[in-house]
C-alpha positions as CSV (number, residue, x, y, z in Angstrom):
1,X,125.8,98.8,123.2
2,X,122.5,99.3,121.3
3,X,122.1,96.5,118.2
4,X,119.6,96.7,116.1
5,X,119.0,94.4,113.6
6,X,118.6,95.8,109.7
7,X,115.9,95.1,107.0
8,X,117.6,95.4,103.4
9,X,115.2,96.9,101.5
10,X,114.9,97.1,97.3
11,X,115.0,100.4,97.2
12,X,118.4,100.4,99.4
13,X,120.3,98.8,96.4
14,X,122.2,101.0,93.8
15,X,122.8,99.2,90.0
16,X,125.6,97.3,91.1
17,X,123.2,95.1,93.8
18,X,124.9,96.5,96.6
19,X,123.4,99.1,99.2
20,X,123.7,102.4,98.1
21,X,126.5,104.2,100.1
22,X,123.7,107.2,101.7
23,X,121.5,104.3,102.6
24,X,124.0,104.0,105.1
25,X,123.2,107.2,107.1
26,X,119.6,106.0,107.5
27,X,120.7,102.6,109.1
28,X,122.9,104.9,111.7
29,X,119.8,106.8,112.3
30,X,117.8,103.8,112.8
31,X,120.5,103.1,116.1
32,X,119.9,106.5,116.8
33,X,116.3,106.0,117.1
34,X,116.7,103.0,119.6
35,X,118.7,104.9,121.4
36,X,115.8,107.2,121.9
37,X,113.3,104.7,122.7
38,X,115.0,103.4,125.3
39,X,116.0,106.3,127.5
40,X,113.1,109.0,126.3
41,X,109.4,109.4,126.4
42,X,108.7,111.0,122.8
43,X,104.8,112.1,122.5
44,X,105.9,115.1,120.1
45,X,109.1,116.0,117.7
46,X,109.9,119.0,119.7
47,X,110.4,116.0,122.5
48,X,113.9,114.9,121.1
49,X,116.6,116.9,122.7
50,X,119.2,116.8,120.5
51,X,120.3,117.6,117.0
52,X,122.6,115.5,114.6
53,X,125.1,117.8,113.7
54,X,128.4,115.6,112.0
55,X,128.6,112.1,110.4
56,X,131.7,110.3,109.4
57,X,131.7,107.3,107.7
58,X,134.4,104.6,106.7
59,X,132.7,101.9,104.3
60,X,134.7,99.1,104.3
61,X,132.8,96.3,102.2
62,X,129.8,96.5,100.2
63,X,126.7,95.3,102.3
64,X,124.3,93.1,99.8
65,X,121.1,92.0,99.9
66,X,120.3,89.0,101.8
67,X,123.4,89.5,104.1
68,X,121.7,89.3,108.2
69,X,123.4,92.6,109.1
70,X,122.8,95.3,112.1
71,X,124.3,98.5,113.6
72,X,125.6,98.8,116.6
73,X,125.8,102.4,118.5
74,X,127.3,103.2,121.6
75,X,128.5,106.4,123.3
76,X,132.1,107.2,122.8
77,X,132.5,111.1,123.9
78,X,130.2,113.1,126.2
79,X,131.1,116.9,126.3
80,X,129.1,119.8,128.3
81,X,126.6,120.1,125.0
82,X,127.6,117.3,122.6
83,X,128.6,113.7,122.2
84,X,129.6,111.2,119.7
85,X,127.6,107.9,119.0
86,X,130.2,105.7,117.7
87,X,129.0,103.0,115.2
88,X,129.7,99.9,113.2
89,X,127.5,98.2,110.5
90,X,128.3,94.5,110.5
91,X,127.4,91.2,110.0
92,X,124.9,89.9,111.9
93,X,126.4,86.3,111.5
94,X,129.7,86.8,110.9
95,X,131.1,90.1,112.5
96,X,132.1,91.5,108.9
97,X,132.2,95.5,109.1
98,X,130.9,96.5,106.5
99,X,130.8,100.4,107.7
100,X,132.5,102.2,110.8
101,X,131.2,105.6,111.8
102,X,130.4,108.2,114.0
103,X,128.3,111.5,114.7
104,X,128.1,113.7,116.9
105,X,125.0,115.5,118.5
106,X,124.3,118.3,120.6
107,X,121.4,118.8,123.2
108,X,119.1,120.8,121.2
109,X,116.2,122.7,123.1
110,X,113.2,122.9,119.7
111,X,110.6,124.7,121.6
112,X,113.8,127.3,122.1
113,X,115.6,126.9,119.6
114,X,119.0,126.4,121.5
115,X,121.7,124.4,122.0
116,X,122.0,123.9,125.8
117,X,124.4,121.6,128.5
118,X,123.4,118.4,128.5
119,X,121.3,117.8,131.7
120,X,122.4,115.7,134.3
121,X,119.7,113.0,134.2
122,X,120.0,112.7,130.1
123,X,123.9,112.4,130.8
124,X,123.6,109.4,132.8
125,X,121.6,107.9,130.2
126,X,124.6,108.7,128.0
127,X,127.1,107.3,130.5
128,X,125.3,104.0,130.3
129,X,125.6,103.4,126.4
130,X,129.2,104.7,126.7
131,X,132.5,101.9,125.9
């Protein structure tokens, strides 16, 4: 499981001093992103082989500010072209979930422009992150 820790930011919070509910697809993203610097070599943005193409999100509480919180991401379905990252917002001190979600990606080829099977050395990386 991937955990990265999140910085609340101002500009995060709505009127009501809560985080704004689409903030919450950028902290997903921010999982996403440490999935990909762990397992890829990135030098330019035709370099990232997949494209986010589905996210589902249950909030649960309202994350505030000064609340030590992170995502977690993990792999929860790998298919021929696609796969779900499965993730939870929580916490960082006390395990609350604040949000449970999940998107799904397909191997993307840029330079192509086409969706293709996900190789066999990118799958194992999947297989690795998957619970």
């Amino acid at each position: 499981m991937i955990m990265t820790p999140l910085q609340i930011r101002f500009n995060d919070m709505d009127p009501m001093r809560r985080v704004n509910n689409s903030t919450y697809a950028s902290y997903l993203e921010l999982g996403r992103l440490d999935f990909c610097s762990k397992y890829l070599s990135i030098q330019a943005l035709e370099d990232i082989p997949f494209v986010l193409v589905r996210i589902e999100m249950d909030l649960r509480k309202s994350l505030r500010p000064n609340t030590p919180a992170r995502v977690c991401t993990w792999v929860s379905r790998i298919g021929k072209s696609s796969w779900d990252f499965s993730a939870r917002i929580e916490g960082s001190e006390d395990n609350a979930i604040y949000v449970e979600a999940k998107t799904v990606q397909v191997f993307y080829d840029y330079r192509e422009d086409c969706s293709k099977p996900i190789p066999d050395d990118f799958r194992a990386c999947l297989e690795k992150e998957m619970l």
